[in-house]
N, CA, C and O atoms as a MOPAC input file, in Angstrom:
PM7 MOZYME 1SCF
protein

 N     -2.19800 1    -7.25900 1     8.13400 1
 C     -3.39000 1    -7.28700 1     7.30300 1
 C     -4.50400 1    -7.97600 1     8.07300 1
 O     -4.39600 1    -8.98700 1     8.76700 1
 N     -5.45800 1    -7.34500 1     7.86100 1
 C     -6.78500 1    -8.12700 1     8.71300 1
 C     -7.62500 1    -9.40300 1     8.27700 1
 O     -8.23400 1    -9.39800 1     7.20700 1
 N     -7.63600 1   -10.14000 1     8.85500 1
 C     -8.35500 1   -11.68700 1     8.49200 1
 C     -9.53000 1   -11.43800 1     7.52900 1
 O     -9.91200 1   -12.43000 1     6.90800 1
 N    -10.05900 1   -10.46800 1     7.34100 1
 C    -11.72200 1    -9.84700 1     6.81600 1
 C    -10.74600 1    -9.51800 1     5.83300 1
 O    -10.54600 1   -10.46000 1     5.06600 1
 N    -10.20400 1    -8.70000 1     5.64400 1
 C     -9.24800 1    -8.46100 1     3.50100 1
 C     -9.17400 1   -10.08200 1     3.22300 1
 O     -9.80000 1   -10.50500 1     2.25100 1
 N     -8.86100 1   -10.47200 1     3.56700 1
 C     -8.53300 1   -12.09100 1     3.39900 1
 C     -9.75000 1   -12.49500 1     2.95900 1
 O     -9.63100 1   -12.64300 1     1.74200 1
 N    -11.16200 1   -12.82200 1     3.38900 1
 C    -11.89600 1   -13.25700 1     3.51200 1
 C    -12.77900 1   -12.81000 1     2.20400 1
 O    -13.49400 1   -13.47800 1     1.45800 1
 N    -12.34300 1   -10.98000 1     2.22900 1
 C    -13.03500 1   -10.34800 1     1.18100 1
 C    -12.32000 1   -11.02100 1    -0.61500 1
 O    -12.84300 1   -11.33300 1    -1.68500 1
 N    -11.06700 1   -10.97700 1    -0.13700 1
 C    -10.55900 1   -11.18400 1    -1.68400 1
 C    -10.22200 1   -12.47700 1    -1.76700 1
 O     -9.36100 1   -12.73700 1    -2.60800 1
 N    -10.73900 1   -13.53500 1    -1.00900 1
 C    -10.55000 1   -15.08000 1    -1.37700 1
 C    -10.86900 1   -15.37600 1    -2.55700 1
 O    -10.15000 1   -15.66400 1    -3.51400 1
 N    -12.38000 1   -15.27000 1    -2.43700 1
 C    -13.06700 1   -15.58000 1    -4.29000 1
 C    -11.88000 1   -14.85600 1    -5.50000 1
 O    -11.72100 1   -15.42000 1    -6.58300 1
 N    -11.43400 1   -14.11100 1    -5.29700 1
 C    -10.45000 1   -13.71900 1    -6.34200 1
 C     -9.21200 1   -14.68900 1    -6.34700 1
 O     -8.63700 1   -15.15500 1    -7.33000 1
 N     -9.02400 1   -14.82100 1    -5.43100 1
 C     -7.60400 1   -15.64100 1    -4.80400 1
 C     -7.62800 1   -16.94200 1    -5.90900 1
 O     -7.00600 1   -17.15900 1    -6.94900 1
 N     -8.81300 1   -17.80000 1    -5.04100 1
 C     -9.17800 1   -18.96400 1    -6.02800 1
 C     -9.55000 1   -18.82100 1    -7.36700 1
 O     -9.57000 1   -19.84900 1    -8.04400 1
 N     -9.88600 1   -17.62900 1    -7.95200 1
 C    -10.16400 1   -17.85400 1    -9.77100 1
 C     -9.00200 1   -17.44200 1   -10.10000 1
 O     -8.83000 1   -17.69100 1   -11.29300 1
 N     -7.82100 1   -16.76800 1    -9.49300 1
 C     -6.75800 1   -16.05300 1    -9.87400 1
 C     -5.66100 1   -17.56600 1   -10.21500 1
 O     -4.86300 1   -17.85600 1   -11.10700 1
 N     -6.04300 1   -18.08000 1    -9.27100 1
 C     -5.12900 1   -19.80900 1    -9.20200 1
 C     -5.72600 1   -20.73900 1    -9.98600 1
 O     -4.96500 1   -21.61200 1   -10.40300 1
 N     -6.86100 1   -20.81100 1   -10.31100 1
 C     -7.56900 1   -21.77500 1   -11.37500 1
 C     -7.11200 1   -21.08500 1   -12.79300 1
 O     -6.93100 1   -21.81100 1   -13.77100 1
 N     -6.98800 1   -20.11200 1   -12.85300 1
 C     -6.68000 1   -19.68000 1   -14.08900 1
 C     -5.09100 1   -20.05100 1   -14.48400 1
 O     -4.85600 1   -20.48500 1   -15.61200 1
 N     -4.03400 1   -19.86600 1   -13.53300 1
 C     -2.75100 1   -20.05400 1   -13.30500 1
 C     -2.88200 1   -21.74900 1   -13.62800 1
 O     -2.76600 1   -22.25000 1   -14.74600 1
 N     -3.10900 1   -22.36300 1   -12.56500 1
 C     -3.18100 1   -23.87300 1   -12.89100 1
 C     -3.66800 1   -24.36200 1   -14.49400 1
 O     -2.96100 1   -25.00600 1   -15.26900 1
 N     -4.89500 1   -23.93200 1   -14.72400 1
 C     -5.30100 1   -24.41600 1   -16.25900 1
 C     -4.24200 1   -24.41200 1   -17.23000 1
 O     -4.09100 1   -25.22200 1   -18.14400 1
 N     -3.18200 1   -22.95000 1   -16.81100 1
 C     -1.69100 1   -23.00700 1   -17.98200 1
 C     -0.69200 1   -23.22700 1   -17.73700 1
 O      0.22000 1   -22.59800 1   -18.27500 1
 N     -0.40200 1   -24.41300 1   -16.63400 1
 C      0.39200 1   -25.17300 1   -16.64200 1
 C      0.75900 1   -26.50100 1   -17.12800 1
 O     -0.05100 1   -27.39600 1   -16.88300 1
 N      1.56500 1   -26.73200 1   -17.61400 1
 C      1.72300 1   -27.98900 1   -18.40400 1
 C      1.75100 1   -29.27700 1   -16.85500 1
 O      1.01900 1   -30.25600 1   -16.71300 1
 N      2.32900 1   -29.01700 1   -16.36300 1
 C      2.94300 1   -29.79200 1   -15.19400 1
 C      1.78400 1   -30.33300 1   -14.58800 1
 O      1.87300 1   -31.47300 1   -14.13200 1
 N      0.63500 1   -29.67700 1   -14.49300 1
 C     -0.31900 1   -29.38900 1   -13.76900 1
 C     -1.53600 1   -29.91000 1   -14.44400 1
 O     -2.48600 1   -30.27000 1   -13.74900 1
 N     -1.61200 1   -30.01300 1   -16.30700 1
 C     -2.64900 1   -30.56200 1   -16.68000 1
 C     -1.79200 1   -31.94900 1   -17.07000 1
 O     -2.54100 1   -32.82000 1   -17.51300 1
 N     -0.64700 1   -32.26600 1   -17.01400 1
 C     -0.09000 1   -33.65200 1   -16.94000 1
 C     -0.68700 1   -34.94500 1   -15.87200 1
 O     -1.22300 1   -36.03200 1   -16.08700 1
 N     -0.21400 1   -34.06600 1   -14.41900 1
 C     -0.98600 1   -34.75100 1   -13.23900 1
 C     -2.27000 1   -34.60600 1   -13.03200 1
 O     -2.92000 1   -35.15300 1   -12.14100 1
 N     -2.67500 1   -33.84200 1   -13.87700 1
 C     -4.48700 1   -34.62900 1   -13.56400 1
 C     -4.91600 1   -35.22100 1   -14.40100 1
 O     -6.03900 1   -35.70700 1   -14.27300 1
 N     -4.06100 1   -35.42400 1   -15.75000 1
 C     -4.66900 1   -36.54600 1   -16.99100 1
 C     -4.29200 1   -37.78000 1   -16.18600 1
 O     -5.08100 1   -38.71900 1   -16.29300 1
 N     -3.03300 1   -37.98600 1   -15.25100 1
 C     -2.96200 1   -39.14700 1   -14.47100 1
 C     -3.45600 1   -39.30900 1   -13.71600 1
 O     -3.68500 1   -40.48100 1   -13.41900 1
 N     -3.89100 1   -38.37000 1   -12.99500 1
 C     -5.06500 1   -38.66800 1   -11.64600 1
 C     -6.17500 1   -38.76400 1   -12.27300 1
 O     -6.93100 1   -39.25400 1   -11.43400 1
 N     -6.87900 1   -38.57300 1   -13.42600 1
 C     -8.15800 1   -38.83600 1   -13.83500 1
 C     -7.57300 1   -40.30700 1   -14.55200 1
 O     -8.22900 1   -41.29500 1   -14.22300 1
 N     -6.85700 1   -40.46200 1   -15.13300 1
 C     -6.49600 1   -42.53600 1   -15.58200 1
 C     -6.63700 1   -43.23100 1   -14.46800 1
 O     -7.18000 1   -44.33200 1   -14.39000 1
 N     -5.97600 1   -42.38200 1   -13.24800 1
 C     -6.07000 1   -43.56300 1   -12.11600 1
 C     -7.67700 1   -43.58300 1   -11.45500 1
 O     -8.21600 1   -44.56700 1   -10.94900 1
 N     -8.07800 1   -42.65500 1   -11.56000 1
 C     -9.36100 1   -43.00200 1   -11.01800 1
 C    -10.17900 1   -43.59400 1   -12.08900 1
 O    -11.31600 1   -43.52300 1   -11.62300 1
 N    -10.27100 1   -44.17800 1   -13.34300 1
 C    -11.26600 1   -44.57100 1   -14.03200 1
 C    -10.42200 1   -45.96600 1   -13.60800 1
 O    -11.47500 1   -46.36400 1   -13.11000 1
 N     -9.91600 1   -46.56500 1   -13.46900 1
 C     -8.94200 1   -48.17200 1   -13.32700 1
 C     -9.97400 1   -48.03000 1   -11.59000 1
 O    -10.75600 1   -48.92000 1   -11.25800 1
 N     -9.77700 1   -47.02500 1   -10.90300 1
 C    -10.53000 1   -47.70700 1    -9.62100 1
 C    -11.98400 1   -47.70700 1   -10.26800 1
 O    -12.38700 1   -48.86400 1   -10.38300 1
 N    -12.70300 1   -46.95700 1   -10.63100 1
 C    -13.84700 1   -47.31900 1   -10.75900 1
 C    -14.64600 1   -48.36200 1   -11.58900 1
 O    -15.86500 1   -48.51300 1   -11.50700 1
 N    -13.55300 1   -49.27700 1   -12.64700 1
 C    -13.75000 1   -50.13600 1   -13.61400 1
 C    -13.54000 1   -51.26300 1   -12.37000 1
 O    -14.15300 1   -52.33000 1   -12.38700 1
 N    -12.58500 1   -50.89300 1   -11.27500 1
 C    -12.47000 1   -52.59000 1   -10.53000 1
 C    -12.88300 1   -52.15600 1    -8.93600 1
 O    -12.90600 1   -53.15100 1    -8.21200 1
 N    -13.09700 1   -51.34100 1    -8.48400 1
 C    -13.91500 1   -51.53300 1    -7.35100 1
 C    -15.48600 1   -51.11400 1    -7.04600 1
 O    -16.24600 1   -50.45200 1    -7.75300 1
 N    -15.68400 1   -51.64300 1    -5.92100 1
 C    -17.27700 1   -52.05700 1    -5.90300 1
 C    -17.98100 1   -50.48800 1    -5.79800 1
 O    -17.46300 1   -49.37300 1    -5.86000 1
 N    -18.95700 1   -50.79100 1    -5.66900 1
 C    -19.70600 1   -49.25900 1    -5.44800 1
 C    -19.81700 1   -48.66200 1    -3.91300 1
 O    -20.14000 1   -47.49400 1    -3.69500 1
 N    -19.51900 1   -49.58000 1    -2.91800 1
 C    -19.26100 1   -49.13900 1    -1.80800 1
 C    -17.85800 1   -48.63400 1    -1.38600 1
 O    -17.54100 1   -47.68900 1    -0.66400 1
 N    -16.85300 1   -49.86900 1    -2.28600 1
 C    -15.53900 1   -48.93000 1    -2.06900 1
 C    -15.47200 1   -48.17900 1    -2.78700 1
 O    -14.49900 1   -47.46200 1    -2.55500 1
 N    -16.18700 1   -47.79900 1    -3.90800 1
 C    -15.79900 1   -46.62200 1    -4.88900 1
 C    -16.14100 1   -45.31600 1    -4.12700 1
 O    -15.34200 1   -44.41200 1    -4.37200 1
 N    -17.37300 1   -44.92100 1    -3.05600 1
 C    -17.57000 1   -44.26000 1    -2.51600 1
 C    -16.56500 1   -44.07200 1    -1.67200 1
 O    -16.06200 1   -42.94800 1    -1.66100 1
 N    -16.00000 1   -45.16300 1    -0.72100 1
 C    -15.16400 1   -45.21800 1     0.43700 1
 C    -14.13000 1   -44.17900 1    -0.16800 1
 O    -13.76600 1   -43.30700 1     0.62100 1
 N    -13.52900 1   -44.13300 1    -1.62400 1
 C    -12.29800 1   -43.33000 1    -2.09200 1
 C    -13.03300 1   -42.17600 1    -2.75600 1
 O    -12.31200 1   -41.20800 1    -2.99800 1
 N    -13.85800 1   -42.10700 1    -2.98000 1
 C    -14.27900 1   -41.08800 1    -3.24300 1
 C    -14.14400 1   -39.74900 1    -1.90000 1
 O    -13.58800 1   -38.65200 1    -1.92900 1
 N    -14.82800 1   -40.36900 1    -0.94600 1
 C    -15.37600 1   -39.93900 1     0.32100 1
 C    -13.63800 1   -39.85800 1     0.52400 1
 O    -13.61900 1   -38.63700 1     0.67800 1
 N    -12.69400 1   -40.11300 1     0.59700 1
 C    -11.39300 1   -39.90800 1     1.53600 1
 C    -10.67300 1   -39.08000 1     0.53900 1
 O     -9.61100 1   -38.54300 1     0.85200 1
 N    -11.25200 1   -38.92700 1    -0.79200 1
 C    -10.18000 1   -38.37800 1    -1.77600 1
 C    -11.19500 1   -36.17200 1    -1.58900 1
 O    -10.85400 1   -35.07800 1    -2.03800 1
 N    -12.00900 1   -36.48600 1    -1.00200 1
 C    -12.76900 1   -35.50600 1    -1.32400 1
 C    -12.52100 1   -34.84700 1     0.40100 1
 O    -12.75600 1   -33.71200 1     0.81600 1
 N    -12.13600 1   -35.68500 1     0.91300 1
 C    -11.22700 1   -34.91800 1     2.32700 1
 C    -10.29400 1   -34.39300 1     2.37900 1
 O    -10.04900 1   -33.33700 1     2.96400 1
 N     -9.23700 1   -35.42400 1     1.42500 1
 C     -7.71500 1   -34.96700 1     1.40900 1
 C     -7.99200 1   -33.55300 1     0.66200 1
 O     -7.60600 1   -32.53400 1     1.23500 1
 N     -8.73000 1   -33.43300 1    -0.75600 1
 C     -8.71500 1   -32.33400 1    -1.47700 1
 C     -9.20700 1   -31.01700 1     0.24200 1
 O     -8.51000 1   -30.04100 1     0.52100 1
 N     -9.80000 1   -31.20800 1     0.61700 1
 C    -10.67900 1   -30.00700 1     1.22600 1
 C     -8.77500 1   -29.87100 1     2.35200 1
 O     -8.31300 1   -28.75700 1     2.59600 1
 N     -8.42000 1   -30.50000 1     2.57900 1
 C     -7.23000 1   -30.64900 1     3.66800 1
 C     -6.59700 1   -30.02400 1     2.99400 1
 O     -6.26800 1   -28.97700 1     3.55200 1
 N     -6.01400 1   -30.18500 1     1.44200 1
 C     -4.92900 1   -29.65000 1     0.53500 1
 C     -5.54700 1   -27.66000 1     0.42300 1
 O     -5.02700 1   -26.54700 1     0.50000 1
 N     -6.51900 1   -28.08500 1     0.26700 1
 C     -7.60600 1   -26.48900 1    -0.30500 1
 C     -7.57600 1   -25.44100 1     0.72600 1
 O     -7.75400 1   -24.24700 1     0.48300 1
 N     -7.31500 1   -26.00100 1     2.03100 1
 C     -7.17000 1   -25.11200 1     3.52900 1
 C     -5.62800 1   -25.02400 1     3.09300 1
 O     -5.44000 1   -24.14300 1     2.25300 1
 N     -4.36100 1   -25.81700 1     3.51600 1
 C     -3.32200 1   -25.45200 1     3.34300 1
 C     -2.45300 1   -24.53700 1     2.75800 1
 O     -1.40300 1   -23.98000 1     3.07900 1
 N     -3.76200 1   -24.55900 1     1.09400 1
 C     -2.97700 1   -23.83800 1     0.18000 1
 C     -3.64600 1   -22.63000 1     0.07700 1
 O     -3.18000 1   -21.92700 1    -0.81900 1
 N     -4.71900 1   -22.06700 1     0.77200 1
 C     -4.91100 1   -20.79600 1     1.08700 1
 C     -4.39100 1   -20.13000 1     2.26200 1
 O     -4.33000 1   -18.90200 1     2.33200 1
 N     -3.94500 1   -21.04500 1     3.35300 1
 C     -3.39200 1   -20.58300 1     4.56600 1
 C     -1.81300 1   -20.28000 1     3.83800 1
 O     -1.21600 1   -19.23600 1     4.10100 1
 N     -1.39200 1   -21.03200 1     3.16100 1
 C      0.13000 1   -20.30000 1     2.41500 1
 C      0.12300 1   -19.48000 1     1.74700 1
 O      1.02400 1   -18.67200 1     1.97000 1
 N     -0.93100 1   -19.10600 1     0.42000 1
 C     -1.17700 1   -18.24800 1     0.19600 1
 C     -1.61700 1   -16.77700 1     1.02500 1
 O     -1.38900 1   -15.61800 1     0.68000 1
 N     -2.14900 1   -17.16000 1     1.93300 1
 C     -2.58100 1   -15.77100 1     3.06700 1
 C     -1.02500 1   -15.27900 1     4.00800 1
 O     -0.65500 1   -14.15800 1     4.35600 1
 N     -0.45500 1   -16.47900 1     4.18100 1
 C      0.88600 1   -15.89300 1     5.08000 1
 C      1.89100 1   -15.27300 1     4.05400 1
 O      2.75100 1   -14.43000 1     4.31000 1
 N      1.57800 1   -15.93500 1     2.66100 1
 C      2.91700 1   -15.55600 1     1.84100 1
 C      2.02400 1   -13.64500 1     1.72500 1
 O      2.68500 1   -12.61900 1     1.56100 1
 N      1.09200 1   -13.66800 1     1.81000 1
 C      0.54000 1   -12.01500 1     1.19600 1
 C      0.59300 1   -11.70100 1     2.68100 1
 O      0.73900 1   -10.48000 1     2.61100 1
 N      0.57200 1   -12.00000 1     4.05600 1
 C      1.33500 1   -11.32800 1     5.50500 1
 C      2.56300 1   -10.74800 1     4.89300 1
 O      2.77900 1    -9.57800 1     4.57700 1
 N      3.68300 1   -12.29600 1     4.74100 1
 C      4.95200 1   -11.95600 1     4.46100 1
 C      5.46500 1   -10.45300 1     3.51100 1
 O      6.28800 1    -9.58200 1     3.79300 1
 N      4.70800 1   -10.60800 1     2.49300 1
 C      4.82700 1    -9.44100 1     1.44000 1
 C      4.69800 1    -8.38200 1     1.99200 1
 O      5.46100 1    -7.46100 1     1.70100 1
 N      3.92500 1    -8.25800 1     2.72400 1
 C      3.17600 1    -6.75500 1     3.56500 1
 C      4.57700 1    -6.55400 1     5.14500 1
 O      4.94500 1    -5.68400 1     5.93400 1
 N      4.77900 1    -7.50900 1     4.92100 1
 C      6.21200 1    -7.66600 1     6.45900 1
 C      7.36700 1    -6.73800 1     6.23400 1
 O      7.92000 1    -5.84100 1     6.86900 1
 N      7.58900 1    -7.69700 1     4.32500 1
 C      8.57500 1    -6.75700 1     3.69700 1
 C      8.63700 1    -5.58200 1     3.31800 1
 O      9.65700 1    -4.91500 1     3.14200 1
 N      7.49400 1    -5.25800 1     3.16700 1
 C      7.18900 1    -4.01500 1     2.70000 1
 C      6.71400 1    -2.66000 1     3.47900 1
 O      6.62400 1    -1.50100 1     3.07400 1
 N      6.59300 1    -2.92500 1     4.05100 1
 C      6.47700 1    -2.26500 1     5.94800 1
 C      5.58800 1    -2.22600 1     5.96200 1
 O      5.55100 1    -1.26400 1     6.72900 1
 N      4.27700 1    -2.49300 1     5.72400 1
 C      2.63500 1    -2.24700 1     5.95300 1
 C      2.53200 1    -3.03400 1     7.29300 1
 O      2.99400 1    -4.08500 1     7.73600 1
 N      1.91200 1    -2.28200 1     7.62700 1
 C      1.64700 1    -2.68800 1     9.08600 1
 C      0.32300 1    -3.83800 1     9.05200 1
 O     -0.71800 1    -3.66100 1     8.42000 1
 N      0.66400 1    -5.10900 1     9.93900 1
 C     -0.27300 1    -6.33400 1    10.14300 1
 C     -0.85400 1    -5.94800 1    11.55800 1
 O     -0.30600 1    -5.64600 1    12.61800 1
 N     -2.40400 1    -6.09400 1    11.10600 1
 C     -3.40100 1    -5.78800 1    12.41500 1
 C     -4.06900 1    -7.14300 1    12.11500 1
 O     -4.51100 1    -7.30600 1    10.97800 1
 N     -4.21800 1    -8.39500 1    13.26300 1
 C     -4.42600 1    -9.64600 1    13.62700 1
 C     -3.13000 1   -10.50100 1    13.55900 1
 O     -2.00100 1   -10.37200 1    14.03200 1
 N     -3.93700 1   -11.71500 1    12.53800 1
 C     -2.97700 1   -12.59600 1    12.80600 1
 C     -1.53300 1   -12.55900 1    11.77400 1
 O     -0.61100 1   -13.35000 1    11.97300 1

């Protein structure tokens, strides 16, 4: 499959997974806890470290956001592997 199909049907990719995520239980569990834990940092740290975690939490997300489209893109290679469609690039 060519890097450009990829590129074309990303925007789908990501509303297709925001929609999936919103109806998971598992999934709106850990972010009612990740949103508790971030109001406890922002009630006790300063406004420079509040940025400092802001700024490193808004990296890790962009780090997690590459990963999980690069798995998503190999798992839709893989599919096309199994299925005999022929892969032109990577």
């Amino acid at each position: 499959m060519e890097k450009n199909f990829f590129d074309a049907i990303q925007p789908n990719l990501i509303e297709r997974l925001g929609k999936f995520y919103n109806c998971d239980c598992e999934y709106k569990q850990a972010l009612k806890k990740e949103t508790e834990l971030f109001k406890q940092l922002e009630e006790s740290l300063s406004g420079e470290q509040l940025q400092a975690v802001k700024n490193y939490q808004d990296a890790v997300c962009r780090t997690w956001g590459i990963c999980e489209m690069l798995a998503y893109k190999q798992g839709m290679r893989d599919l096309a592997a199994i299925l005999g469609i022929e892969s032109k690039g990577e």
